[in-house]
N, CA, C and O atoms as a Maestro MAE file, in Angstrom:
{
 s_m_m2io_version
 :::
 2.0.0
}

f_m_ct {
 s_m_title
 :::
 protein
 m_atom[320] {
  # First column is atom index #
  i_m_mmod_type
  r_m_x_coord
  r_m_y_coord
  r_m_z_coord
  i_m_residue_number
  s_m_chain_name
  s_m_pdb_residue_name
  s_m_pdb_atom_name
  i_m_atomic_number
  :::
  1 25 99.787 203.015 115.884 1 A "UNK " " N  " 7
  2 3 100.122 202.644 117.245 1 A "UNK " " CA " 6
  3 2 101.422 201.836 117.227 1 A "UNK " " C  " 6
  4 15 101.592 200.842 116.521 1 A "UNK " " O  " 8
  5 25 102.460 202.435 118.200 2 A "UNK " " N  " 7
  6 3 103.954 201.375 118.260 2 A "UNK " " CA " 6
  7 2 103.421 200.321 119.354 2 A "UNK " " C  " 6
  8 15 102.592 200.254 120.262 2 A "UNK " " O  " 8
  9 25 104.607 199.374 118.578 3 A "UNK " " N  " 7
  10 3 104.316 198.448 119.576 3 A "UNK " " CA " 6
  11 2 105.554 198.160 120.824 3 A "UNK " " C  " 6
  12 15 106.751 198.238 120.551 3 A "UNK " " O  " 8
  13 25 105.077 197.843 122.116 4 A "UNK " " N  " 7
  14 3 106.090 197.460 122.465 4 A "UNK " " CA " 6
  15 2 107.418 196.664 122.098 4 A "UNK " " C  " 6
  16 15 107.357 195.825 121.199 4 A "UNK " " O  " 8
  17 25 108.438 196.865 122.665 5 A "UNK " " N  " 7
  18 3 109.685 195.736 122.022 5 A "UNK " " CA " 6
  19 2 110.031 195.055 123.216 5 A "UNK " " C  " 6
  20 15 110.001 195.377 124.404 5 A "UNK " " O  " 8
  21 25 110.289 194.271 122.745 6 A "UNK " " N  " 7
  22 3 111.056 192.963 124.322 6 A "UNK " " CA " 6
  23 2 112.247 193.687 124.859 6 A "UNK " " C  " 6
  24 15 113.225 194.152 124.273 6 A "UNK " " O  " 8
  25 25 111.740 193.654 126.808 7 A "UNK " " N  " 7
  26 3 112.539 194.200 127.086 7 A "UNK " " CA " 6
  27 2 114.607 193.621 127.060 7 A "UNK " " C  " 6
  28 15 114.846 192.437 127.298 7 A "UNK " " O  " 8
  29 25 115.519 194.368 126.832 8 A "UNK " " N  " 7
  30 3 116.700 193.698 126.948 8 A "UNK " " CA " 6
  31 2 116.783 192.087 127.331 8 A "UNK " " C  " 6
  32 15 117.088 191.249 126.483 8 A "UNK " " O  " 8
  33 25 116.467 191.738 128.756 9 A "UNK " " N  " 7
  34 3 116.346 190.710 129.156 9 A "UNK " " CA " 6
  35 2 115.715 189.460 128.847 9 A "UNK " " C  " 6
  36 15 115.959 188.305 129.195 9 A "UNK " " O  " 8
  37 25 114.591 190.124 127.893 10 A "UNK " " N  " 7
  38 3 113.709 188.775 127.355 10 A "UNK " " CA " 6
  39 2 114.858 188.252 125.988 10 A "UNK " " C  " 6
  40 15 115.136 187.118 125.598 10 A "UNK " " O  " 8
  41 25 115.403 189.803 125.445 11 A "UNK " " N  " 7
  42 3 116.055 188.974 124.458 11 A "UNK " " CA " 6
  43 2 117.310 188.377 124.512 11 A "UNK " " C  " 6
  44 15 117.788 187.636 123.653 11 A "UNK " " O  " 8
  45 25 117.809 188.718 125.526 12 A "UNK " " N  " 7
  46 3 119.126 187.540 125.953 12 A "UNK " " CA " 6
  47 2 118.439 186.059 126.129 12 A "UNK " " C  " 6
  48 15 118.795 184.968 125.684 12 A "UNK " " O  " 8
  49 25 117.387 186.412 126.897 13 A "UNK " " N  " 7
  50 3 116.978 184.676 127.280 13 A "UNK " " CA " 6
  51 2 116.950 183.879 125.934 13 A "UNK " " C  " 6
  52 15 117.446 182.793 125.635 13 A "UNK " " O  " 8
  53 25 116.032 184.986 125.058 14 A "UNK " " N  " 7
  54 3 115.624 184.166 123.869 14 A "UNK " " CA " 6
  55 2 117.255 183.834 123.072 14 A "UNK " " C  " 6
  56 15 117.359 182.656 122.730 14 A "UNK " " O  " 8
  57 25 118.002 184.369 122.881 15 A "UNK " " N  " 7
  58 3 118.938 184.164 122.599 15 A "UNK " " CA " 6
  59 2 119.780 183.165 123.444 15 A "UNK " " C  " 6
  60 15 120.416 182.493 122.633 15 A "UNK " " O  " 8
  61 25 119.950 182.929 124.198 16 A "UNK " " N  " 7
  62 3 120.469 182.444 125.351 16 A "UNK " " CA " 6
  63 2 119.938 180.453 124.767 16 A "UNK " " C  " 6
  64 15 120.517 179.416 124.442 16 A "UNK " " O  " 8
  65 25 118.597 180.933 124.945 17 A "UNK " " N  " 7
  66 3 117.835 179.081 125.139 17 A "UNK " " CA " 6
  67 2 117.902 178.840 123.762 17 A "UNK " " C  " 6
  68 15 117.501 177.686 123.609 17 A "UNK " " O  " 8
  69 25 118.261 179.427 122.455 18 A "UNK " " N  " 7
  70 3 118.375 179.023 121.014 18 A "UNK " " CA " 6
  71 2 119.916 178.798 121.090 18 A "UNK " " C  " 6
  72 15 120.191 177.638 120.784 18 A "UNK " " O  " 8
  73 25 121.140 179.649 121.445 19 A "UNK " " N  " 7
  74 3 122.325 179.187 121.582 19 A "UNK " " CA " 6
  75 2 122.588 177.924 122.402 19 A "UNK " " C  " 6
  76 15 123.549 177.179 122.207 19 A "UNK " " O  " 8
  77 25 121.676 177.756 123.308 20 A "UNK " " N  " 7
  78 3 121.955 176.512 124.184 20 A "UNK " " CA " 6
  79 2 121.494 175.552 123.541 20 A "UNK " " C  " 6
  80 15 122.268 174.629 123.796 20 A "UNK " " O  " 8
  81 25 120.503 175.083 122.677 21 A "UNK " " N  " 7
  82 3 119.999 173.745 121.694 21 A "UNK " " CA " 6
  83 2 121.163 173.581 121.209 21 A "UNK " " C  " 6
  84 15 121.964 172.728 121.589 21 A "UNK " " O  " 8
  85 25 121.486 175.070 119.597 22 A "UNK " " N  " 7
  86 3 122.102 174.437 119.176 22 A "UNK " " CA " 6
  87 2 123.616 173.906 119.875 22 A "UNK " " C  " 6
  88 15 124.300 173.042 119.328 22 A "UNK " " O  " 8
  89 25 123.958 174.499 121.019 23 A "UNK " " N  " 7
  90 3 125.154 173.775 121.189 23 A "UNK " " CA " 6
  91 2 124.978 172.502 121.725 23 A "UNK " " C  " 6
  92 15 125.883 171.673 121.631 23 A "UNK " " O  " 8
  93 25 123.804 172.217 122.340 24 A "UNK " " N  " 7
  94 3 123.477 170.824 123.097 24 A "UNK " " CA " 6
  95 2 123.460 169.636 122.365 24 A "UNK " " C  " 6
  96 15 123.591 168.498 122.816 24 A "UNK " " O  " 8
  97 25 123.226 170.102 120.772 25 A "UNK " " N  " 7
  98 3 123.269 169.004 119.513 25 A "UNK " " CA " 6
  99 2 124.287 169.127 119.145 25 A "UNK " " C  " 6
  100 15 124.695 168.114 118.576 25 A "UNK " " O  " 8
  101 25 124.948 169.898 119.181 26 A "UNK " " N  " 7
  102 3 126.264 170.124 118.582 26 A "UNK " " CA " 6
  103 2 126.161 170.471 116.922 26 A "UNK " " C  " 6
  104 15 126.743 170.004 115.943 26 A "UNK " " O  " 8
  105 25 124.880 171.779 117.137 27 A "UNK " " N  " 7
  106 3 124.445 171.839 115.026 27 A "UNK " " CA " 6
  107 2 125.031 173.266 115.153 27 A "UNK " " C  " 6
  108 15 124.692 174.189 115.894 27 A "UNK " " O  " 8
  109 25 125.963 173.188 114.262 28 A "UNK " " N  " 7
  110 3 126.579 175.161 113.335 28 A "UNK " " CA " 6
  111 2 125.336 175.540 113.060 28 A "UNK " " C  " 6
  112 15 124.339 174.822 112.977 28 A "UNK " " O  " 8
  113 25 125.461 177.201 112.858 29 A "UNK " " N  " 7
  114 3 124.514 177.736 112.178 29 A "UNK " " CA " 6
  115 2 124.555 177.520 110.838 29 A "UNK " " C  " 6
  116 15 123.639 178.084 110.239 29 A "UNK " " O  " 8
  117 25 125.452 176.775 110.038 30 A "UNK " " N  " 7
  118 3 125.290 176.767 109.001 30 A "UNK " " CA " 6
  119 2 124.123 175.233 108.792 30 A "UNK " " C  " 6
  120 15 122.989 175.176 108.317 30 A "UNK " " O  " 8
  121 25 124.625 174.623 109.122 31 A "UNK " " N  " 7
  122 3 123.394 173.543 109.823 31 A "UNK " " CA " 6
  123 2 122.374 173.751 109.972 31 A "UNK " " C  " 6
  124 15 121.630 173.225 109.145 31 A "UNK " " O  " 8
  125 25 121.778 174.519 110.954 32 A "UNK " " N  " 7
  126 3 120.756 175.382 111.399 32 A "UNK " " CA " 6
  127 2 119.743 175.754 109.588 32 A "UNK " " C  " 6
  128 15 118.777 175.185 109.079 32 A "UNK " " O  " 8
  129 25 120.594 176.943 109.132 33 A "UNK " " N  " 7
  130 3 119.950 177.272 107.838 33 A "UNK " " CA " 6
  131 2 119.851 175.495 107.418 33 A "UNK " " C  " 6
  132 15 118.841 174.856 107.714 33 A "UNK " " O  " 8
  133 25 120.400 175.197 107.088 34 A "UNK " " N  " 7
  134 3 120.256 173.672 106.118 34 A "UNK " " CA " 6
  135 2 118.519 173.055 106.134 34 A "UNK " " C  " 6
  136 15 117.487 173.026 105.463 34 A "UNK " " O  " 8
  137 25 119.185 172.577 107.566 35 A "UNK " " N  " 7
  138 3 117.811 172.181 108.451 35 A "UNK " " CA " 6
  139 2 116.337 172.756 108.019 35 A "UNK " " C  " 6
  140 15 115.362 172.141 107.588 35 A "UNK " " O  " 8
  141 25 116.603 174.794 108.410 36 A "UNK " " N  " 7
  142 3 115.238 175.205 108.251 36 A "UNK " " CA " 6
  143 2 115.182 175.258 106.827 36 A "UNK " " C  " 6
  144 15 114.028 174.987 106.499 36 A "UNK " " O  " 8
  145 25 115.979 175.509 105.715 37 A "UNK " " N  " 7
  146 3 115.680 175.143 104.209 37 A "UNK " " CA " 6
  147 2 114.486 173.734 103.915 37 A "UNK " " C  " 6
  148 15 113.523 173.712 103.149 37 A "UNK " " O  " 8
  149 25 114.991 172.676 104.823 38 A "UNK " " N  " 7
  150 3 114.635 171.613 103.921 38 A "UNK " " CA " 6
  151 2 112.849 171.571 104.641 38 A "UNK " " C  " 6
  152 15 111.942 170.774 104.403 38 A "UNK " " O  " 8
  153 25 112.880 172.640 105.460 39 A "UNK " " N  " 7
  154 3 111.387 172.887 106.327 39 A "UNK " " CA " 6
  155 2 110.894 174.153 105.165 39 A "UNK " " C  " 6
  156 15 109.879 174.839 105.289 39 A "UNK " " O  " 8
  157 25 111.506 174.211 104.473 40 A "UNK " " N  " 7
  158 3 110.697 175.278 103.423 40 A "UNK " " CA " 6
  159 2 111.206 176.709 104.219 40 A "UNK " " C  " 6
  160 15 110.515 177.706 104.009 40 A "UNK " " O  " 8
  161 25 112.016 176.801 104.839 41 A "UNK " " N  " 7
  162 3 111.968 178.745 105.582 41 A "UNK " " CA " 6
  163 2 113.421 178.830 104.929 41 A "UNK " " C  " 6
  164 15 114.346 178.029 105.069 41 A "UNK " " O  " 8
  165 25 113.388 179.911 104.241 42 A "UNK " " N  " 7
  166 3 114.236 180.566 103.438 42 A "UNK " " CA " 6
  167 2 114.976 181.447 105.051 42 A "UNK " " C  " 6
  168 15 114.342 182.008 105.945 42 A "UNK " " O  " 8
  169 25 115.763 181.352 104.982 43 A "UNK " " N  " 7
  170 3 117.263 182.097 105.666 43 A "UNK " " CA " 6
  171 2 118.533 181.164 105.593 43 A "UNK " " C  " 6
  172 15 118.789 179.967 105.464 43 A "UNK " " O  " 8
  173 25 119.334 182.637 105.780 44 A "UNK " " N  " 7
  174 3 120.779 182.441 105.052 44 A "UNK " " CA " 6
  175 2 121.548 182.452 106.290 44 A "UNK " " C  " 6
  176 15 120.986 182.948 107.266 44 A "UNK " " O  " 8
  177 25 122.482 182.092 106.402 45 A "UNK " " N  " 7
  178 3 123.986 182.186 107.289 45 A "UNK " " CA " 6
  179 2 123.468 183.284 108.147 45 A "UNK " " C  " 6
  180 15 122.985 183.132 109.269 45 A "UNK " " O  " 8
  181 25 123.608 184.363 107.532 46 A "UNK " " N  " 7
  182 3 124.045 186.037 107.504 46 A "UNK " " CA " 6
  183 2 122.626 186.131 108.586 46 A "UNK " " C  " 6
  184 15 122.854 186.257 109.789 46 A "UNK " " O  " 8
  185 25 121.534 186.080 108.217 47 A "UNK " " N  " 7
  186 3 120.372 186.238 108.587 47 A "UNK " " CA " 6
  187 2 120.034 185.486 109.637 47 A "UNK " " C  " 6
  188 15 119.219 186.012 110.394 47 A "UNK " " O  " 8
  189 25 120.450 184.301 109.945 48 A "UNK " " N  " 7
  190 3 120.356 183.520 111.339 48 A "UNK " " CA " 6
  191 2 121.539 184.223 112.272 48 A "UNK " " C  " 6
  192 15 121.122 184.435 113.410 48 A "UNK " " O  " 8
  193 25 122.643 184.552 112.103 49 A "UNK " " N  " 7
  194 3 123.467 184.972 112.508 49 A "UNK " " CA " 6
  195 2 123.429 186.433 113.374 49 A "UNK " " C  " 6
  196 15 123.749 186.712 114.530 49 A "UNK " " O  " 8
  197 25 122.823 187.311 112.126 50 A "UNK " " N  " 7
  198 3 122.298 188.939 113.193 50 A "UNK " " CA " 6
  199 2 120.778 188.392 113.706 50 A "UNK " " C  " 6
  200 15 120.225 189.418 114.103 50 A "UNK " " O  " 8
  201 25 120.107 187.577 113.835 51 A "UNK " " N  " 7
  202 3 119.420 187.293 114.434 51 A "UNK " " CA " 6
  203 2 119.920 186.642 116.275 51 A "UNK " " C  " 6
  204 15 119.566 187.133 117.347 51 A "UNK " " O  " 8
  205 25 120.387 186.012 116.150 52 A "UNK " " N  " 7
  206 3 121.161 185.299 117.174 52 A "UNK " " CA " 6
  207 2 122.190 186.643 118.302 52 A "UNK " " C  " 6
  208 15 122.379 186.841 119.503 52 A "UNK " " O  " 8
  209 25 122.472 187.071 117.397 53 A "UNK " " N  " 7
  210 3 123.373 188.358 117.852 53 A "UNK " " CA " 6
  211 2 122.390 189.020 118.688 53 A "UNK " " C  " 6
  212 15 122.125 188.841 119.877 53 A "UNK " " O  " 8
  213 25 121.733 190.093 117.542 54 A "UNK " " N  " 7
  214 3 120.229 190.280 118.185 54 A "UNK " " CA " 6
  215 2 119.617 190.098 119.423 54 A "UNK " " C  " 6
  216 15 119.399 190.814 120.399 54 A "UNK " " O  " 8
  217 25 119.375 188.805 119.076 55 A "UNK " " N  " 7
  218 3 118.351 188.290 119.992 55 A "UNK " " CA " 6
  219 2 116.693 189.198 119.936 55 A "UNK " " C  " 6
  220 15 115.912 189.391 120.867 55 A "UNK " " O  " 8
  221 25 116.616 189.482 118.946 56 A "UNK " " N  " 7
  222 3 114.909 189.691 118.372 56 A "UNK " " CA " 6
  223 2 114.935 189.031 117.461 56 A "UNK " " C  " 6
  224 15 115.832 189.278 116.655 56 A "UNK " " O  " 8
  225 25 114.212 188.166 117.224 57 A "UNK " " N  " 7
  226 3 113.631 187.386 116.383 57 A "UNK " " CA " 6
  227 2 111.779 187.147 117.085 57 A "UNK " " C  " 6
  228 15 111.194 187.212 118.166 57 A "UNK " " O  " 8
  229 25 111.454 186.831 115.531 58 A "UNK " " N  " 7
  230 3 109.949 185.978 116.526 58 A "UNK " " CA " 6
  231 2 109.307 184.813 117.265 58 A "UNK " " C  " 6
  232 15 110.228 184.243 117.849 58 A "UNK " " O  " 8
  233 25 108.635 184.451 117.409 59 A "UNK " " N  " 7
  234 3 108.654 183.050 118.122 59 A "UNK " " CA " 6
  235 2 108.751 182.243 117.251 59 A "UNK " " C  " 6
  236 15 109.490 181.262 117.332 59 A "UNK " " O  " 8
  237 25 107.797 182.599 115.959 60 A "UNK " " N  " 7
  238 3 107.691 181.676 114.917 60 A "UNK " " CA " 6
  239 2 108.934 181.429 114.604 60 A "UNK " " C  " 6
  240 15 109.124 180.234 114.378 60 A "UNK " " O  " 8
  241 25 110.276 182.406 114.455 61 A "UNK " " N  " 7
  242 3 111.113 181.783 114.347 61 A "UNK " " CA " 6
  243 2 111.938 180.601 115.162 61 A "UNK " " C  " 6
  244 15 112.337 179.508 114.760 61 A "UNK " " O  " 8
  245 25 112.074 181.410 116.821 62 A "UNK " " N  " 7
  246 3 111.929 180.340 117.164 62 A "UNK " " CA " 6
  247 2 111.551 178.824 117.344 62 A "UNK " " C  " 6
  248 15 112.341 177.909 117.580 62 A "UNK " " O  " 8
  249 25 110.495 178.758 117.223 63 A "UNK " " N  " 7
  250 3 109.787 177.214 116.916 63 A "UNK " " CA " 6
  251 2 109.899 176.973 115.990 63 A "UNK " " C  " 6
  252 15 109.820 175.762 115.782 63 A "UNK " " O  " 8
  253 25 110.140 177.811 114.846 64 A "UNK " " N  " 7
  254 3 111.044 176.563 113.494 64 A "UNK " " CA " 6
  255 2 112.025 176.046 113.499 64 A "UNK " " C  " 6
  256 15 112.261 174.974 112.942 64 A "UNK " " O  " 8
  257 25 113.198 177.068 114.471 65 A "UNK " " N  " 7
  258 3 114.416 176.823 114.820 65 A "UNK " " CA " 6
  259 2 113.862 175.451 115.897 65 A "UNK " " C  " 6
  260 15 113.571 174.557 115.102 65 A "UNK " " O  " 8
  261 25 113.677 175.080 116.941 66 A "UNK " " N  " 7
  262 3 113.583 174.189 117.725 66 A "UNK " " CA " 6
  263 2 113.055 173.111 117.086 66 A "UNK " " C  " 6
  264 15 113.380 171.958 117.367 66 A "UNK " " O  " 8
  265 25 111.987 173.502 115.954 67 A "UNK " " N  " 7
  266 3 111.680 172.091 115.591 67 A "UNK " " CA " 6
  267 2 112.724 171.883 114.931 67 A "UNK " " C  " 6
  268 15 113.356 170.969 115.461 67 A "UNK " " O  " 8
  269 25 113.364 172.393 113.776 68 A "UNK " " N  " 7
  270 3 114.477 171.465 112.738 68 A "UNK " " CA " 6
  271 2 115.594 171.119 113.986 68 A "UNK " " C  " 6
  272 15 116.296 170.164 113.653 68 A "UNK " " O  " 8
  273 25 115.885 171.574 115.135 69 A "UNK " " N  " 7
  274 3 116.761 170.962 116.336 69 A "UNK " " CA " 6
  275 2 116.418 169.741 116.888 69 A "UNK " " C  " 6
  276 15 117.115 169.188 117.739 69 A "UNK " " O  " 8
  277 25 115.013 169.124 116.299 70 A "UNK " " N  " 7
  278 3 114.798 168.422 116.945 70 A "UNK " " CA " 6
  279 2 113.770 168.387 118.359 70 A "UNK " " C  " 6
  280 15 113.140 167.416 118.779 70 A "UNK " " O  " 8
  281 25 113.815 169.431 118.787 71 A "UNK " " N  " 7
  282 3 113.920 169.981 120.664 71 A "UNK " " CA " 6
  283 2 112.182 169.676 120.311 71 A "UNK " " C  " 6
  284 15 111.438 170.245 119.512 71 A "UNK " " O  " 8
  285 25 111.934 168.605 121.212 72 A "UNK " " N  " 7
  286 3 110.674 167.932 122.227 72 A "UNK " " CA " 6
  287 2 110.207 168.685 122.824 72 A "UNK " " C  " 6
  288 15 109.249 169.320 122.384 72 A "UNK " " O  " 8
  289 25 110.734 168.904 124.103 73 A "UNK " " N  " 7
  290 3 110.739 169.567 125.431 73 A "UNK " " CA " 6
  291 2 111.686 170.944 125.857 73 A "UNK " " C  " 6
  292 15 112.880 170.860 125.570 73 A "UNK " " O  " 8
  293 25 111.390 171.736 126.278 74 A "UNK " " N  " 7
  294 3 112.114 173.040 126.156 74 A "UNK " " CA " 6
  295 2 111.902 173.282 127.690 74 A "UNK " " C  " 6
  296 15 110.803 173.351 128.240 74 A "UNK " " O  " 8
  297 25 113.181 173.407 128.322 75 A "UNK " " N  " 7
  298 3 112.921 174.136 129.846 75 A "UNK " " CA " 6
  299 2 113.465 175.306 129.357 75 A "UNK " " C  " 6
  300 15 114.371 175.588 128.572 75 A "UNK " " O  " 8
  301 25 112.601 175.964 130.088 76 A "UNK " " N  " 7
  302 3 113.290 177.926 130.346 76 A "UNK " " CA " 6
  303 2 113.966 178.241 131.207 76 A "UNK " " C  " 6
  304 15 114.809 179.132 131.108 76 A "UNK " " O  " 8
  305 25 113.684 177.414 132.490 77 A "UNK " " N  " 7
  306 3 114.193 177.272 133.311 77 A "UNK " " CA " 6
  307 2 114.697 176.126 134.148 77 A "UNK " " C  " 6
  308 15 114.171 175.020 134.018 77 A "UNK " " O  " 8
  309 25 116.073 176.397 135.335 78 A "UNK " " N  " 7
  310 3 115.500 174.802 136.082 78 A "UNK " " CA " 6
  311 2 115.266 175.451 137.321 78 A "UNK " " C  " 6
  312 15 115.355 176.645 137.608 78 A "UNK " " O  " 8
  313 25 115.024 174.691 137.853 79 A "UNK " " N  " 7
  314 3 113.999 174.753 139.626 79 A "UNK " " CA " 6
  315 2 115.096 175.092 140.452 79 A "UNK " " C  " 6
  316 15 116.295 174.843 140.332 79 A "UNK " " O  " 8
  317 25 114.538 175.631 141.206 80 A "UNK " " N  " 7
  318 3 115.323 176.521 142.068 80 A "UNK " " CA " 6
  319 2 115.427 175.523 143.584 80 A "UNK " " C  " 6
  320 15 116.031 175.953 144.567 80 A "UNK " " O  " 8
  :::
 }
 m_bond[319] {
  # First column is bond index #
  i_m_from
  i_m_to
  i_m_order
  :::
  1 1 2 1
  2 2 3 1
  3 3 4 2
  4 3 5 1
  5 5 6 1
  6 6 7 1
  7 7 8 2
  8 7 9 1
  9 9 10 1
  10 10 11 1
  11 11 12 2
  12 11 13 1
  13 13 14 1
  14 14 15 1
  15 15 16 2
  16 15 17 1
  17 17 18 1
  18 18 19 1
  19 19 20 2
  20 19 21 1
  21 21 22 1
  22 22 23 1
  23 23 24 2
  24 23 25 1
  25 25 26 1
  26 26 27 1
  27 27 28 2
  28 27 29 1
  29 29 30 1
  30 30 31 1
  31 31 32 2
  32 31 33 1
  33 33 34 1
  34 34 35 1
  35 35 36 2
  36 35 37 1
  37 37 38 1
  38 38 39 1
  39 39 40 2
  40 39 41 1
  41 41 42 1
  42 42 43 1
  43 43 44 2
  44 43 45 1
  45 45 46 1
  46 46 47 1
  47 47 48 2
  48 47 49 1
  49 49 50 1
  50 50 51 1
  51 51 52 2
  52 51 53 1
  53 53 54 1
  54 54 55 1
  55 55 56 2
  56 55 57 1
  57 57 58 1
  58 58 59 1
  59 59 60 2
  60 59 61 1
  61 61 62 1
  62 62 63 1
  63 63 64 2
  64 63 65 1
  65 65 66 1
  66 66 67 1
  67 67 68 2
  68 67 69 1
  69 69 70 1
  70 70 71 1
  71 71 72 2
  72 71 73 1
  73 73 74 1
  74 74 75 1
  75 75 76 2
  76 75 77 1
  77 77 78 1
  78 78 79 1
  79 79 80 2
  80 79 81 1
  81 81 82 1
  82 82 83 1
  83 83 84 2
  84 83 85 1
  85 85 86 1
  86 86 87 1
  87 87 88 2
  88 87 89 1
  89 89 90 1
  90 90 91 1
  91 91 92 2
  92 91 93 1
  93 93 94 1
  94 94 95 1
  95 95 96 2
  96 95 97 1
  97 97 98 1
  98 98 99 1
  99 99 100 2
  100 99 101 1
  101 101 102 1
  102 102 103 1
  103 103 104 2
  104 103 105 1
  105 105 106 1
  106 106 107 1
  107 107 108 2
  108 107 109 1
  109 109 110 1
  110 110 111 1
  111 111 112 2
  112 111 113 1
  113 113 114 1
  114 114 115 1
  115 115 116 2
  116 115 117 1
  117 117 118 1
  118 118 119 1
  119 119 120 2
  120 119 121 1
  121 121 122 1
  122 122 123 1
  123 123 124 2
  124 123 125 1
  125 125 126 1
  126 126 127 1
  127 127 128 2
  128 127 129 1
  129 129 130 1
  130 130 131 1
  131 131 132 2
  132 131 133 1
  133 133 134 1
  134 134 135 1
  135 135 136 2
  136 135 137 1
  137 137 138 1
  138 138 139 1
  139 139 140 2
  140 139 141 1
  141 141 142 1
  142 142 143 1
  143 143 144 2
  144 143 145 1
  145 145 146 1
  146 146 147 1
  147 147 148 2
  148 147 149 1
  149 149 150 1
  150 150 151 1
  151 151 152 2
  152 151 153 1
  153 153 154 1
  154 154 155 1
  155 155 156 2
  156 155 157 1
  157 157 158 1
  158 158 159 1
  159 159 160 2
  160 159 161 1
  161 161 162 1
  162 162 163 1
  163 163 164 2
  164 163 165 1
  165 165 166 1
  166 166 167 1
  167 167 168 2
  168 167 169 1
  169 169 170 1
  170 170 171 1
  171 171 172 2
  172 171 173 1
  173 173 174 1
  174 174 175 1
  175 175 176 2
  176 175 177 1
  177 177 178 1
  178 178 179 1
  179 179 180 2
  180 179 181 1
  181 181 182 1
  182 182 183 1
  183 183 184 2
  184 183 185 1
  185 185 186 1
  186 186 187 1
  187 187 188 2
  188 187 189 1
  189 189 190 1
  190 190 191 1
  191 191 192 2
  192 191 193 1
  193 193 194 1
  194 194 195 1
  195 195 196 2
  196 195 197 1
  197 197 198 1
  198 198 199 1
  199 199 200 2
  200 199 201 1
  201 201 202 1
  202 202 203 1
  203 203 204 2
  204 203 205 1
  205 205 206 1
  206 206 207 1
  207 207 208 2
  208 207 209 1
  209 209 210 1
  210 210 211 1
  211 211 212 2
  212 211 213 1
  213 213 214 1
  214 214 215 1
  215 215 216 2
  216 215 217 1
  217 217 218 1
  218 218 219 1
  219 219 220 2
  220 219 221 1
  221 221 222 1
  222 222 223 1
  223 223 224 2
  224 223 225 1
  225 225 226 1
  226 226 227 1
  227 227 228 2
  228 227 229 1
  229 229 230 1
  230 230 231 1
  231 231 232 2
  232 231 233 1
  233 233 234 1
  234 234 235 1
  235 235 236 2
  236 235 237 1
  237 237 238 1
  238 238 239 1
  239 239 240 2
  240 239 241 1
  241 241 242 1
  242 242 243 1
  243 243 244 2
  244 243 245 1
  245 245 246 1
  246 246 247 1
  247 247 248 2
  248 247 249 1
  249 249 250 1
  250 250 251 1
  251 251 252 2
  252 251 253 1
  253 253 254 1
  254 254 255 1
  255 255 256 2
  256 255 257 1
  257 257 258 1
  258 258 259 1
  259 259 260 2
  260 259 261 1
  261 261 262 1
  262 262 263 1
  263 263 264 2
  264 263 265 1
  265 265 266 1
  266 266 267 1
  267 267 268 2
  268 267 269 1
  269 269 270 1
  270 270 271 1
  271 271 272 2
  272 271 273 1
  273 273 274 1
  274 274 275 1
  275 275 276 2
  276 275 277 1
  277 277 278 1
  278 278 279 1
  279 279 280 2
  280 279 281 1
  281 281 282 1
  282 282 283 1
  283 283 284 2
  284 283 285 1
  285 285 286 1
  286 286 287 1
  287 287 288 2
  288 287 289 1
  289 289 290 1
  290 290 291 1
  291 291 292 2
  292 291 293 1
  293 293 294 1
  294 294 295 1
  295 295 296 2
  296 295 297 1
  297 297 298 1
  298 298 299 1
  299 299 300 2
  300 299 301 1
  301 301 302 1
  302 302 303 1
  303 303 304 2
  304 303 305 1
  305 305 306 1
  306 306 307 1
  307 307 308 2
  308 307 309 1
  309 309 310 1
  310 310 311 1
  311 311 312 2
  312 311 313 1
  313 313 314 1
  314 314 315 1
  315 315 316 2
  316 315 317 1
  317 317 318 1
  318 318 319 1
  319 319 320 2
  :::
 }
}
């Protein structure tokens, strides 16, 4: 059985709200890898990078990425 894939739009967002941390801290992706290294998750430059491009990745990645950012609180959105 295939599985669905996220449509276009989910993966800009997801891409979108991971480009916006790290620029809000002001952390490189090379940073980024550093960070998730010293959390034990093996990725490289290269590999955060076509990820980001992308914009498929998993959540889990996500939330490793947000935790080594630091990021508390996460809006998806703001109020209209």
């Amino acid at each position: 059985m295939e599985t669905a894939r996220p449509s276009q739009e989910w993966q800009d967002r997801a891409r979108g709200l991971l480009r916006a941390e790290l620029a809000r801290r002001n952390v490189s992706q090379k940073e980024l890898v550093e960070r998730l290294a010293a959390m034990g998750a093996s990725e490289t430059e290269k590999t955060v990078s076509n990820k980001l491009v992308r914009g498929s990745f998993s959540a889990a990645f996500l939330l490793q990425c947000l935790d080594a950012l630091g990021c508390r609180v996460l809006r998806l959105r703001e109020d209209d």
